[in-house]
NUFI-269807 format. One record per residue: residue number from 1; residue in three letters; chain; x, y, z of N, C-alpha, C in turn. Coordinates in nm, 2 decimals. Example, Ala and Ser with C-alpha at 12.3 -4.5 7.8 and 13.67 -1.06 7.14 Angstrom:
NUFI-269807
k:r:c:n.px:n.py:n.pz:ca.px:ca.py:ca.pz:c.px:c.py:c.pz
1:ala:A:1.32:-0.57:0.78:1.23:-0.45:0.78:1.32:-0.33:0.78
2:ser:A:1.28:-0.22:0.71:1.37:-0.11:0.71:1.29:0.00:0.79
end
This chain:
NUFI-269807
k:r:c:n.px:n.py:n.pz:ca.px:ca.py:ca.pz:c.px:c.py:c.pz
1:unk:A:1.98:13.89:11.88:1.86:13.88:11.80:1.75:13.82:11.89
2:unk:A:1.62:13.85:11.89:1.52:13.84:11.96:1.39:13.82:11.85
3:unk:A:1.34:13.70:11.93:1.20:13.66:11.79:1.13:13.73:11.84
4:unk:A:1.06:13.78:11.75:0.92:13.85:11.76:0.80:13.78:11.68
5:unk:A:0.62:13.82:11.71:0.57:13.82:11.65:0.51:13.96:11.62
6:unk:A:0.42:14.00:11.52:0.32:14.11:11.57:0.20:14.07:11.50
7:unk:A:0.14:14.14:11.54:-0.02:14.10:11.55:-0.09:14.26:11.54
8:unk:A:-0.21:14.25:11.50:-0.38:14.36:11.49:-0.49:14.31:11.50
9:unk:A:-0.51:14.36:11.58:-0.68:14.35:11.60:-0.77:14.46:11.61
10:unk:A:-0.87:14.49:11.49:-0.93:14.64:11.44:-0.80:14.73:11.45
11:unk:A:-0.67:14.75:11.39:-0.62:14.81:11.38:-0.52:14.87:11.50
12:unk:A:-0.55:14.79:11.63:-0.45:14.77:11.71:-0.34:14.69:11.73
13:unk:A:-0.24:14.74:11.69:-0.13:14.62:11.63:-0.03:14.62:11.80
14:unk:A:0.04:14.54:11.82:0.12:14.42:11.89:0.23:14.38:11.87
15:unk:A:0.35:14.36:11.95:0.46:14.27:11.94:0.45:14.19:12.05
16:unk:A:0.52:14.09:12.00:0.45:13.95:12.11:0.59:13.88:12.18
17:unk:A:0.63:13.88:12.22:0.74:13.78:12.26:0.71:13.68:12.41
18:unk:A:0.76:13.60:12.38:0.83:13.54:12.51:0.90:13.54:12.61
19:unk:A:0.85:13.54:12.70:0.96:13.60:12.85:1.00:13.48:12.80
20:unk:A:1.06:13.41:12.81:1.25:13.33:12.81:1.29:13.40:12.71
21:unk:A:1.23:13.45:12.61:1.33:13.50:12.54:1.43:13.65:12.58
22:unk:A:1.37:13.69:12.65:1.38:13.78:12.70:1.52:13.79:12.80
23:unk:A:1.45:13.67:12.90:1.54:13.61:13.01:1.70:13.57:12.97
24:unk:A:1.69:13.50:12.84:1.82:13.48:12.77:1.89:13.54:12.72
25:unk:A:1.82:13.70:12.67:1.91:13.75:12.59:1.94:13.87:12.70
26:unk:A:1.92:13.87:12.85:1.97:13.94:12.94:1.87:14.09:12.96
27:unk:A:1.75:14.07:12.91:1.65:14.23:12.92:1.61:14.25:13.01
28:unk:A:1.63:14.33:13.13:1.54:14.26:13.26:1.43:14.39:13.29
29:unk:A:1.47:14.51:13.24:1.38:14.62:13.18:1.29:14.64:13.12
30:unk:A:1.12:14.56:13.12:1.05:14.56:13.02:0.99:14.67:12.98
31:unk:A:0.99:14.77:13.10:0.93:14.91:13.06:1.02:14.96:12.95
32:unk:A:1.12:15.00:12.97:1.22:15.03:12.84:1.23:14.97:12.72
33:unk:A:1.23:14.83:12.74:1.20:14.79:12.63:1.11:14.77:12.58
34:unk:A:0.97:14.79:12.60:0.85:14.85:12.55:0.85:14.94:12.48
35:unk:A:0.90:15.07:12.51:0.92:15.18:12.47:1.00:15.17:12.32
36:unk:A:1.11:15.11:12.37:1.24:15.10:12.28:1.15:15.02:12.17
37:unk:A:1.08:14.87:12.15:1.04:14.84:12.06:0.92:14.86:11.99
38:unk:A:0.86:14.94:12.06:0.69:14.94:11.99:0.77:15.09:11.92
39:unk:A:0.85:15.19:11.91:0.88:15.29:11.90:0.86:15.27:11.73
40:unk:A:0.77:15.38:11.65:0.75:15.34:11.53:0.89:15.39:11.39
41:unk:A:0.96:15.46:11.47:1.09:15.50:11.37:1.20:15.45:11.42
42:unk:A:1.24:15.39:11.54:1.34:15.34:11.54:1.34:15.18:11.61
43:unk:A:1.26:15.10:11.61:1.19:14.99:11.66:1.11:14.93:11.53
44:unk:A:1.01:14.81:11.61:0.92:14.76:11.50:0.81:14.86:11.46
45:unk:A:0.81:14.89:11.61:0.65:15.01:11.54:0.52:14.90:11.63
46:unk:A:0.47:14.96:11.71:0.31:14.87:11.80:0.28:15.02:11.89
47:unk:A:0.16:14.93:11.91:0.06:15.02:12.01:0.14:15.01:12.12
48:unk:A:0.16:14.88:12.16:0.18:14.81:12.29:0.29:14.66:12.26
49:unk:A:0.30:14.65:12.37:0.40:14.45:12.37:0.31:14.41:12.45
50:unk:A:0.26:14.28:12.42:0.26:14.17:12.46:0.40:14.06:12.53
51:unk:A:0.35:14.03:12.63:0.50:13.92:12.65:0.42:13.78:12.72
52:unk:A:0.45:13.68:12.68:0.45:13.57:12.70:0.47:13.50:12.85
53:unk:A:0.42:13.46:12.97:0.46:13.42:13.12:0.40:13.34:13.14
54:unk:A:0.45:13.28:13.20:0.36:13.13:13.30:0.35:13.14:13.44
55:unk:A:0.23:13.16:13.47:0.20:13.14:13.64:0.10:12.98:13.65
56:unk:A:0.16:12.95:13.78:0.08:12.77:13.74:0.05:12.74:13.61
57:unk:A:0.16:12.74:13.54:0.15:12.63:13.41:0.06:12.66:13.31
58:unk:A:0.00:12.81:13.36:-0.09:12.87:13.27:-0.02:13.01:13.19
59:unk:A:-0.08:13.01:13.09:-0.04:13.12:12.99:-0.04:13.28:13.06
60:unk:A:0.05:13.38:13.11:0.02:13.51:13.14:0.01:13.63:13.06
61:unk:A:-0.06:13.69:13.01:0.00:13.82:12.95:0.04:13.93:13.02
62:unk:A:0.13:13.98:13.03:0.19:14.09:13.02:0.16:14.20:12.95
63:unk:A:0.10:14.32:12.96:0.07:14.40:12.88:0.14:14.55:12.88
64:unk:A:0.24:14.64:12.83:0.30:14.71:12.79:0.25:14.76:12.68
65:unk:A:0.24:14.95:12.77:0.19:15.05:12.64:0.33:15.08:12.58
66:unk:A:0.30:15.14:12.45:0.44:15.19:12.36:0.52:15.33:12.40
67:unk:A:0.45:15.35:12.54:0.53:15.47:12.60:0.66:15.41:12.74
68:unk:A:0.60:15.27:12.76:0.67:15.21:12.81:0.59:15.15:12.95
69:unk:A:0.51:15.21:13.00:0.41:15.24:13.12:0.28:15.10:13.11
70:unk:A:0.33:15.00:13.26:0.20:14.87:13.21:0.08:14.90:13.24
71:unk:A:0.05:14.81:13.19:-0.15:14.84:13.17:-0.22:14.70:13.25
72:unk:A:-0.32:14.62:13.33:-0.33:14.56:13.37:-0.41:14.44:13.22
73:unk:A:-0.47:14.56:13.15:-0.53:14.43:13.04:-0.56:14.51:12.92
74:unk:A:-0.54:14.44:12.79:-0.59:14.50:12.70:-0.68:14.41:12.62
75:unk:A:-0.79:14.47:12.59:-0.90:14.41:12.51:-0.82:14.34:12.35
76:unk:A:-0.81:14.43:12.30:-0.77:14.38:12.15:-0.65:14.27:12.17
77:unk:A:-0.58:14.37:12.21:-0.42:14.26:12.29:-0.45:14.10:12.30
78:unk:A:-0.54:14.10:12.42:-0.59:13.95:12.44:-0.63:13.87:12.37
79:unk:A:-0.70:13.93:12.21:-0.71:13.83:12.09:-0.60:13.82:11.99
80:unk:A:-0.54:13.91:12.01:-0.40:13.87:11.94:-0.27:13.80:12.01
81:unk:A:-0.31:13.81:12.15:-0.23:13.72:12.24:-0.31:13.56:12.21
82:unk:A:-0.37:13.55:12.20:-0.52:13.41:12.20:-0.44:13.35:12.08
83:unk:A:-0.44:13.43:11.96:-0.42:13.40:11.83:-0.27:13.31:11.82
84:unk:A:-0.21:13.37:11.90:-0.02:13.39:11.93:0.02:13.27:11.97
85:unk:A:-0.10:13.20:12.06:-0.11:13.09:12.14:-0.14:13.01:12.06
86:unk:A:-0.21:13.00:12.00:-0.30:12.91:11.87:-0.13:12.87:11.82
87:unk:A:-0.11:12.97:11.76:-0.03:12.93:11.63:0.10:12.90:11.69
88:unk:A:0.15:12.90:11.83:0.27:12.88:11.86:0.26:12.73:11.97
89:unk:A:0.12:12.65:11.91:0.09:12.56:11.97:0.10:12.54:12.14
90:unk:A:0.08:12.68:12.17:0.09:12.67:12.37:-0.08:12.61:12.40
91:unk:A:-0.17:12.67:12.31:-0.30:12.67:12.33:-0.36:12.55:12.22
92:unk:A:-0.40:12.41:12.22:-0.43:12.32:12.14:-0.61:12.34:12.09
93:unk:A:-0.66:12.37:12.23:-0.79:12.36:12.26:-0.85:12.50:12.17
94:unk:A:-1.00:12.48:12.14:-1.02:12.63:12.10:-1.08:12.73:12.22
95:unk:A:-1.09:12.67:12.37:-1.17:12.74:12.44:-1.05:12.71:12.52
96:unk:A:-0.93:12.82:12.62:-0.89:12.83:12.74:-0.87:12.91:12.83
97:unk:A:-0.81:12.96:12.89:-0.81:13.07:13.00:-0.67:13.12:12.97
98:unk:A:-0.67:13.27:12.98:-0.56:13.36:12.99:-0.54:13.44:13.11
99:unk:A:-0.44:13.39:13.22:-0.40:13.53:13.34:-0.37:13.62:13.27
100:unk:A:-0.42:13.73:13.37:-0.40:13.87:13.35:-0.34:13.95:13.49
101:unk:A:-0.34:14.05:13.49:-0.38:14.16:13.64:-0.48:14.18:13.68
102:unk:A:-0.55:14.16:13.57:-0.70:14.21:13.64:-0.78:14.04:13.61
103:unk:A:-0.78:13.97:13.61:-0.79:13.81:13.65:-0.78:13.71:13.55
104:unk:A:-0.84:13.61:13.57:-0.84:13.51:13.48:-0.94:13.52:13.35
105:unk:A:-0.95:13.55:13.22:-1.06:13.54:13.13:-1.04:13.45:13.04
106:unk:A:-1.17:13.40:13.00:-1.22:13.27:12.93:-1.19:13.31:12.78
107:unk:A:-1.15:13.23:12.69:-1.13:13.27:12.56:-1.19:13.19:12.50
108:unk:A:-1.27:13.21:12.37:-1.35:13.12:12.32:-1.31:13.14:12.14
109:unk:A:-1.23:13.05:12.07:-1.15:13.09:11.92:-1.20:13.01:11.83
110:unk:A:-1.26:13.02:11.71:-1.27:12.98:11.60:-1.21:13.05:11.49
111:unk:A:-1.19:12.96:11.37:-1.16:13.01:11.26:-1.29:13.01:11.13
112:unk:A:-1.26:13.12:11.07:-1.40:13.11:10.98:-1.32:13.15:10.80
113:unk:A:-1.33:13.10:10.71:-1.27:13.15:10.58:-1.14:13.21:10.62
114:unk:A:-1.08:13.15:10.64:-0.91:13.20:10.72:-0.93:13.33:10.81
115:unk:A:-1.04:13.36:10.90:-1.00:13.47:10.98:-1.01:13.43:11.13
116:unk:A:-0.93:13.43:11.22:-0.93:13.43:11.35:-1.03:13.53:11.45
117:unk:A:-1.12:13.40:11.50:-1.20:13.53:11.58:-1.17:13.44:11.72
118:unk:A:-1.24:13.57:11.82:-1.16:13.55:11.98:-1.32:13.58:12.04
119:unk:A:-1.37:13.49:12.11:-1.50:13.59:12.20:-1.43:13.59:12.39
120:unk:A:-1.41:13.70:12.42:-1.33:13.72:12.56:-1.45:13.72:12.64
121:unk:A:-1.47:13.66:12.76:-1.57:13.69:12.87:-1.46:13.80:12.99
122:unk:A:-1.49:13.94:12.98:-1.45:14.03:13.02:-1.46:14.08:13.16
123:unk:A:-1.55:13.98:13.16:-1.59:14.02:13.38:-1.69:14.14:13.35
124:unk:A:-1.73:14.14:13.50:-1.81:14.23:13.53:-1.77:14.37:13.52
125:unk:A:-1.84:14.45:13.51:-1.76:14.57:13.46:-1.76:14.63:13.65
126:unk:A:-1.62:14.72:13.71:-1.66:14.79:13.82:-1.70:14.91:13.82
127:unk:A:-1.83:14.96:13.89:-1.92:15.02:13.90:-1.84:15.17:14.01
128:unk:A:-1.85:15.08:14.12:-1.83:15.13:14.27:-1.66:15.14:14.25
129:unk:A:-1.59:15.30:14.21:-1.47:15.33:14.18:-1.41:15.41:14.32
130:unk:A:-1.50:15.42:14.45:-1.40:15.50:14.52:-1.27:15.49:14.53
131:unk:A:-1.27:15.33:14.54:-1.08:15.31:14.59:-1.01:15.32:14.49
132:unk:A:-1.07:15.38:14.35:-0.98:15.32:14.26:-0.92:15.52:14.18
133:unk:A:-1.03:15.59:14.24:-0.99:15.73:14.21:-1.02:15.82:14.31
134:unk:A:-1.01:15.96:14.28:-1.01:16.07:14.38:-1.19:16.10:14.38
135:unk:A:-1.23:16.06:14.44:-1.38:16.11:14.43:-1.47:16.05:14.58
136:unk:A:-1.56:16.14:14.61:-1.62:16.11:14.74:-1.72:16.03:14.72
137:unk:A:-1.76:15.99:14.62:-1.87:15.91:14.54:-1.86:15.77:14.54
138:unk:A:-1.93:15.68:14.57:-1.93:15.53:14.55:-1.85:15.58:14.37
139:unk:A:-1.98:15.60:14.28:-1.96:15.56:14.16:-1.91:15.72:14.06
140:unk:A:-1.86:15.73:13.99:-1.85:15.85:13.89:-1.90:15.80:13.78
141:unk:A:-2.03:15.88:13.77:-2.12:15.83:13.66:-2.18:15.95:13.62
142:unk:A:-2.20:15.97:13.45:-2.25:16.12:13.44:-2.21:16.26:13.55
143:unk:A:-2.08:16.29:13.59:-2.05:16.41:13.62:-1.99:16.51:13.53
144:unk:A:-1.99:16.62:13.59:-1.93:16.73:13.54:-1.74:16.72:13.57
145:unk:A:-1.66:16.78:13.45:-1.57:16.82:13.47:-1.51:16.96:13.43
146:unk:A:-1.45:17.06:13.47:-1.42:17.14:13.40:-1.27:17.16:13.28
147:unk:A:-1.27:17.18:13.18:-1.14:17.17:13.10:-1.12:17.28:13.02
148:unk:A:-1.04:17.34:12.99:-1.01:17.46:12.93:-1.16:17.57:12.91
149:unk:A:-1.19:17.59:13.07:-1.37:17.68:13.09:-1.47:17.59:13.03
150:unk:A:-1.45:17.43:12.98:-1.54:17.40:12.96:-1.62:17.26:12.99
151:unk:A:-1.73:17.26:13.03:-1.78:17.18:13.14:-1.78:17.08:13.02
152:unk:A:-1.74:16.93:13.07:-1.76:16.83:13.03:-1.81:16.72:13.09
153:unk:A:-1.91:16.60:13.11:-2.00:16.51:13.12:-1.91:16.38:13.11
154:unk:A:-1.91:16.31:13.19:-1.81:16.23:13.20:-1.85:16.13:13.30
155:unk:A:-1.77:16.00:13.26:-1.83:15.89:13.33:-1.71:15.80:13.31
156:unk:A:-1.66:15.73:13.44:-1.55:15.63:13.49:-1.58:15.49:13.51
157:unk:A:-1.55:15.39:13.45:-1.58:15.21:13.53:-1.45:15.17:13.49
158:unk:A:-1.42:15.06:13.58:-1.34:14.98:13.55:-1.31:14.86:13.46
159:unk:A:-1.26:14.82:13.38:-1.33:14.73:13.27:-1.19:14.64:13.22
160:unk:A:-1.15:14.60:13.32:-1.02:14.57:13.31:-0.89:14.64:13.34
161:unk:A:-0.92:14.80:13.33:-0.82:14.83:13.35:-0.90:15.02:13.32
162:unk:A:-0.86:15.13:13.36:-0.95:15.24:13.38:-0.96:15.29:13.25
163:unk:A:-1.12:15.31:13.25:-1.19:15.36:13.11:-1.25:15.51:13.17
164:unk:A:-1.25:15.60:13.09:-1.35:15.72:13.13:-1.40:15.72:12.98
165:unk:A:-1.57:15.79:12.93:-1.64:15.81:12.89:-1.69:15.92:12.82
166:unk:A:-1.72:15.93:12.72:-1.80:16.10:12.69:-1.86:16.07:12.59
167:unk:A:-2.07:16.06:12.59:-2.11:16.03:12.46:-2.16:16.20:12.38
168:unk:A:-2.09:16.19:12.29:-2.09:16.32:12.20:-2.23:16.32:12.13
169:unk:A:-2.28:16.40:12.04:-2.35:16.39:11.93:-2.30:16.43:11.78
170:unk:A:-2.13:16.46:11.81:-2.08:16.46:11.68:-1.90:16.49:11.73
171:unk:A:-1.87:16.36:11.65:-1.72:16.37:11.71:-1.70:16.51:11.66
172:unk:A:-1.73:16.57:11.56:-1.62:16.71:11.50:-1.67:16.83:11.61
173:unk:A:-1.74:16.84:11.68:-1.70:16.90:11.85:-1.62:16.95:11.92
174:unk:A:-1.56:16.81:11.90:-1.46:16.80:12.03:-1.30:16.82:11.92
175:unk:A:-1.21:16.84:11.99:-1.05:16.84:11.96:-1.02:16.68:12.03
176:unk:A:-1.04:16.53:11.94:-1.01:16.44:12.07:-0.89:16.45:12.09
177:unk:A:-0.82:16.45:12.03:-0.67:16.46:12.03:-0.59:16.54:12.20
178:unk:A:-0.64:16.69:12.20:-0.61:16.76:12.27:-0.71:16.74:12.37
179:unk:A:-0.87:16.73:12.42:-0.93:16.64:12.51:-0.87:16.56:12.58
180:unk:A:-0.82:16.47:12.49:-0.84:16.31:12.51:-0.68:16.36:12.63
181:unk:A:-0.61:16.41:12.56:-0.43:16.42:12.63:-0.50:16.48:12.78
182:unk:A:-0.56:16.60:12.78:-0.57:16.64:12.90:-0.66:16.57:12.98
183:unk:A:-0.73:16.49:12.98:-0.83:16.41:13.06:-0.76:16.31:13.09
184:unk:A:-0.66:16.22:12.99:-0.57:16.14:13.05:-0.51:16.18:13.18
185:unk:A:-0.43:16.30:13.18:-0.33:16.29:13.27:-0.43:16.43:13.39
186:unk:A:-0.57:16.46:13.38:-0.59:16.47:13.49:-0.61:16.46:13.64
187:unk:A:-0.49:16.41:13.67:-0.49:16.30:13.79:-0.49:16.38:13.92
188:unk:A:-0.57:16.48:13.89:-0.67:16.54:14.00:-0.78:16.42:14.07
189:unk:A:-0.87:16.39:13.94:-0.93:16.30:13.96:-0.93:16.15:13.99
190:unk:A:-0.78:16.14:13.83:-0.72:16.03:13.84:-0.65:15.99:13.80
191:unk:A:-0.59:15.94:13.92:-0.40:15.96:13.98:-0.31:15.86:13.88
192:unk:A:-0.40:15.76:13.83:-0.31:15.65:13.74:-0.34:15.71:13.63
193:unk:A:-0.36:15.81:13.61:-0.48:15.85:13.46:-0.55:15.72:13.41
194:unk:A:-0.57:15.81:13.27:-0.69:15.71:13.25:-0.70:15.76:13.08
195:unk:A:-0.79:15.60:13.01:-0.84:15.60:12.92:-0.95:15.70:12.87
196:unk:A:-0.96:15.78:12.74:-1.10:15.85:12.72:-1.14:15.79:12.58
197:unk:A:-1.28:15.76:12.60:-1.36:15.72:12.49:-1.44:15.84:12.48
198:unk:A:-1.46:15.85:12.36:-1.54:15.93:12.29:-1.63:15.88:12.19
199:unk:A:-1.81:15.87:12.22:-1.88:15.79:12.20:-1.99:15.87:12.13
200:unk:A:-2.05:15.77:11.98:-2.13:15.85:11.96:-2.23:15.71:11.93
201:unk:A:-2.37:15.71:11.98:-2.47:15.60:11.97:-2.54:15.63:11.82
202:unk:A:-2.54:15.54:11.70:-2.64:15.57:11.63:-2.77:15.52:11.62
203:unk:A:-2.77:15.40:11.71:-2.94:15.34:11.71:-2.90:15.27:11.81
204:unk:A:-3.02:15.15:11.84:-3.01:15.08:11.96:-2.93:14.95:11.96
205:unk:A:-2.91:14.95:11.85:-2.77:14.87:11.85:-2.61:14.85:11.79
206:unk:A:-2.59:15.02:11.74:-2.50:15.02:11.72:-2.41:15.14:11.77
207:unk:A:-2.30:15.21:11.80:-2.24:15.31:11.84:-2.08:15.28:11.74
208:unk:A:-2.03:15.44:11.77:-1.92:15.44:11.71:-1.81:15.49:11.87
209:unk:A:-1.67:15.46:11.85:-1.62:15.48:11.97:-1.49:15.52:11.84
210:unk:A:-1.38:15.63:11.95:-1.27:15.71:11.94:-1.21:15.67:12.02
211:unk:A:-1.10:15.64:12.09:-1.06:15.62:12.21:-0.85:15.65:12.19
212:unk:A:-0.87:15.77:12.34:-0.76:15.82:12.33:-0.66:15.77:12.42
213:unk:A:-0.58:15.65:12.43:-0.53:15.55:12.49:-0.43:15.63:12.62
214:unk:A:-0.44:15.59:12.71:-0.35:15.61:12.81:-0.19:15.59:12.78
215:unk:A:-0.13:15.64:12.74:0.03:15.62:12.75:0.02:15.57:12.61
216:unk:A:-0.08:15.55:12.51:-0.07:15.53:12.37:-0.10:15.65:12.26
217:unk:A:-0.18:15.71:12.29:-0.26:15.82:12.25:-0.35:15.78:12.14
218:unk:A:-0.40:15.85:12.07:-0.53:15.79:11.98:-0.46:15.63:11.89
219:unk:A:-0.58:15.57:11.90:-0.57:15.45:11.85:-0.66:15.41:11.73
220:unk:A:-0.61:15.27:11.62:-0.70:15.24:11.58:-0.85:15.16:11.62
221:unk:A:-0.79:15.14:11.77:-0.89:15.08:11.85:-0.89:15.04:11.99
222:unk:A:-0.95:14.98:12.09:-0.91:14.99:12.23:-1.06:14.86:12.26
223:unk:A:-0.99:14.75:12.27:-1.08:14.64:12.34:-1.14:14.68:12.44
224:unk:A:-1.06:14.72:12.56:-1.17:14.76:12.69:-1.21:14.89:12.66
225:unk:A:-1.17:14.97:12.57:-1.24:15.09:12.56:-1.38:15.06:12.48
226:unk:A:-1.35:14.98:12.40:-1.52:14.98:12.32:-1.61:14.84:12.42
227:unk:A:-1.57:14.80:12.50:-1.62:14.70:12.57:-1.69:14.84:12.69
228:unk:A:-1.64:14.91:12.74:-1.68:15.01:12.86:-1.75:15.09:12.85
229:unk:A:-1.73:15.13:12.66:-1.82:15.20:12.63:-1.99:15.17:12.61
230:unk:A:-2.01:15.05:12.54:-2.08:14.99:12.50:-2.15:14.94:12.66
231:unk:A:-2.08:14.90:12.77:-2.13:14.90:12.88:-2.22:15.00:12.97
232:unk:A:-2.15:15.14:12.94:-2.21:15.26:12.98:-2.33:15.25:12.90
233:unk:A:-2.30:15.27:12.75:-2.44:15.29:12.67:-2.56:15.20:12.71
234:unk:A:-2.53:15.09:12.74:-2.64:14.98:12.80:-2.74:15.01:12.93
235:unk:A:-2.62:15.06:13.03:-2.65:15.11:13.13:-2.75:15.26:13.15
236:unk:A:-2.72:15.29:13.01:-2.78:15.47:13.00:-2.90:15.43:12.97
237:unk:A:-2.95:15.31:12.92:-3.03:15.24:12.82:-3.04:15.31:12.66
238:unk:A:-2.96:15.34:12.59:-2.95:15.42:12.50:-2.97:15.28:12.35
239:unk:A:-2.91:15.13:12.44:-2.86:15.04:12.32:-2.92:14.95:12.40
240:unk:A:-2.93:14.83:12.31:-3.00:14.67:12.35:-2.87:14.55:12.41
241:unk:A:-2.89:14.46:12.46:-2.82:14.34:12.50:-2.66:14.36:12.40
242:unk:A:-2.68:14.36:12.31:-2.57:14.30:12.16:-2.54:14.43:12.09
243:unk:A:-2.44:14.46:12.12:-2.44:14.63:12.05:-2.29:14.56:11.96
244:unk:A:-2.32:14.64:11.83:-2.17:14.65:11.75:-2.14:14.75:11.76
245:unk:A:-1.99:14.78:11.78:-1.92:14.89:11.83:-1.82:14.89:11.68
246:unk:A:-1.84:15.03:11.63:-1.73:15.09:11.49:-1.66:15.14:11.59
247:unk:A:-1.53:15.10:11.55:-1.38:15.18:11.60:-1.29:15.21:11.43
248:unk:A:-1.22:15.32:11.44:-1.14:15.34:11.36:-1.10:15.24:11.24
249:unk:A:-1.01:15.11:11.31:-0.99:15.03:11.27:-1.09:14.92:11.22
250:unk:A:-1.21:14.91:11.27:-1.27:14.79:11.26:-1.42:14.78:11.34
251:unk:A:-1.45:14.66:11.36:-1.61:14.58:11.42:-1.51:14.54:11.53
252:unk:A:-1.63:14.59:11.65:-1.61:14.45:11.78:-1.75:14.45:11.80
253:unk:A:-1.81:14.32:11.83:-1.92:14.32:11.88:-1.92:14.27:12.07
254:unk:A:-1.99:14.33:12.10:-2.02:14.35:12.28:-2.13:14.27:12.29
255:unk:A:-2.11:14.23:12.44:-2.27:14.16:12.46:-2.26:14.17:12.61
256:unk:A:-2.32:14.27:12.68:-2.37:14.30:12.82:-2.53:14.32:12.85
257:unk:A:-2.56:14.22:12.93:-2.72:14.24:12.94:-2.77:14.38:13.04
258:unk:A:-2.64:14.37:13.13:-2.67:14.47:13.24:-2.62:14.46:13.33
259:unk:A:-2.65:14.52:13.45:-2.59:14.53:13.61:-2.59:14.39:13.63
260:unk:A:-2.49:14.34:13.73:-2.46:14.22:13.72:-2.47:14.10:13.65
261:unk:A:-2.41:14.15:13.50:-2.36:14.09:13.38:-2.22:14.09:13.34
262:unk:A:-2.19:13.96:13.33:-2.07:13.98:13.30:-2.07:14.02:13.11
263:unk:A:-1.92:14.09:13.06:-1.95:14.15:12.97:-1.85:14.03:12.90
264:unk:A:-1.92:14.01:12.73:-1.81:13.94:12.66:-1.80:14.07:12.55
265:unk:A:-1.68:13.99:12.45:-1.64:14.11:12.39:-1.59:13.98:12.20
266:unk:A:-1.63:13.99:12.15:-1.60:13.92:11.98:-1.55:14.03:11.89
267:unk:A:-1.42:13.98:11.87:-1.37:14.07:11.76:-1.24:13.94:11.69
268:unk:A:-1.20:14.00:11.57:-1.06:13.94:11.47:-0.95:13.94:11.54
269:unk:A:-0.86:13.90:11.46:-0.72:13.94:11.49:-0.61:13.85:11.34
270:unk:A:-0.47:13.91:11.32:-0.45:13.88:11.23:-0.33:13.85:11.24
271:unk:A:-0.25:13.83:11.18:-0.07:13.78:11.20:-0.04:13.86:11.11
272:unk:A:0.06:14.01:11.14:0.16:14.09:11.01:0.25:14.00:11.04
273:unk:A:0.30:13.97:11.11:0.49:13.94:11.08:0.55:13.85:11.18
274:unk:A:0.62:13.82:11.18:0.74:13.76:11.23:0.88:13.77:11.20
275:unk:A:0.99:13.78:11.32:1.14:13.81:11.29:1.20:13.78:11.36
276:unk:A:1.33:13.91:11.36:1.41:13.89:11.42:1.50:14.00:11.51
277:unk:A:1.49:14.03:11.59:1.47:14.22:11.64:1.58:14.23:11.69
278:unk:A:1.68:14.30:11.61:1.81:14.35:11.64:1.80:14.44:11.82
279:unk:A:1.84:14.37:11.92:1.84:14.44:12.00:1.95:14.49:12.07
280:unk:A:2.00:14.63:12.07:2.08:14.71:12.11:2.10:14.75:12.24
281:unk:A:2.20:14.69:12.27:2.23:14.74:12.47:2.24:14.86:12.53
end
């Protein structure tokens, strides 16, 4: 038996555990057992696992998609990891830091009428993607791609972890579903694939985002995807400083001023459950 928690944030749900626990009950496979437990018919059912680590005496997350394949950071994740900490007394304070892969970020938590909110300072978004994909270009910003004969408009940053872009003028357009899968695993371009947001702006301060998760596939929501998106849109100047971002599931609100801005990111998060997870050798 193995404790669990799970967790959502806008509709991005989580299992949480603790590496000792892990350690003791002999798992040493966490890609598998990612797979194995986020799996929604024969498992708990999540997007992703969260797991619990300590590097210098500080809190790490671990981030694991439900296909089994790690991720360096996940937006929503990190407020329902924040949350996990609160309530499992690791985190006393309401402002501390969480390691990641992709670095250290600041977490800033209050509680309001019983709802948990998280504001993440997300870093700088990266711009300058040579090293990070197949392209002769400092940056991949507004290009063309071609996909089943059809040219698509497309834009890549880094935002924790790889985002690609496409602002529509009406999601019913596009197939995201079938899109979203082949642009993932184009790794012509790029080789780790990659996240696709599909973005529609309705004024200068608000947009809606779709986002078809890498190794998760459509979701109720994607922290660095509505954080990267909402960065591009800024960038395009399409939106102002403080953009609210609709996802599927829910509100995130963003706050990037611009090029050499670091980006923060305010959204919920919630506690479904806690147990006890029958784990099978």
């Amino acid at each position: 038996m193995l404790k669990f928690e799970k967790y959502q944030g806008a509709g991005n749900d989580f299992i949480i555990v603790n590496e000792k626990d892990l350690i003791e009950k002999g798992i040493p496979d966490y890609n598998q057992f990612a797979s194995e437990v986020c799996c929604r018919h024969f498992g708990i059912g999540a997007d992703g696992l969260l797991i619990l680590k300590y590097v210098a005496n500080m809190p790490f997350m671990f981030y694991y998609n439900s296909d089994g394949s790690q991720a360096p950071m996940c937006g929503n994740g990190i407020r329902c990891f924040s949350f996990y900490l609160k309530n499992n007394n690791v985190e006393q304070e309401d402002t501390f830091t969480v390691k990641t892969l992709s670095g250290d970020l600041k977490i800033e938590t209050k509680t309001e009428n019983e709802t948990f909110f998280a504001k993440v300072n997300m870093g700088e978004p990266v711009f300058d993607v040579k090293k990070l994909i197949n392209i002769e270009k400092e940056r991949f910003m507004r290009e063309k791609i071609i996909i089943d004969e059809k040219e698509i408009e497309i834009s890549y940053i880094f935002m924790g972890t790889d985002h690609s872009v496409i602002f529509v003028n009406d999601f019913s357009d596009y197939n995201i579903d079938d899109l979203g899968s082949k642009i993932e695993n184009y790794t012509e371009i790029f080789p780790k694939k990659v996240n696709v947001n599909f973005v529609k702006v309705h004024d200068r301060s608000n947009i809606e985002v779709i986002t078809w998760e890498r190794g998760a596939g459509r979701t109720l929501a994607c922290g660095t995807g509505a954080t990267a998106s909402a960065v591009l849109a800024r960038i395009y100047g399409y939106v102002e400083d403080r953009i609210n971002v609709t996802v599927p599931g829910g509100k995130l609100v963003i706050d990037y001023a611009g090029y050499g801005s670091e980006a923060y990111m305010t959204g919920t998060s919630e506690k479904i459950a806690e147990g006890q997870y029958i784990f099978k050798r």
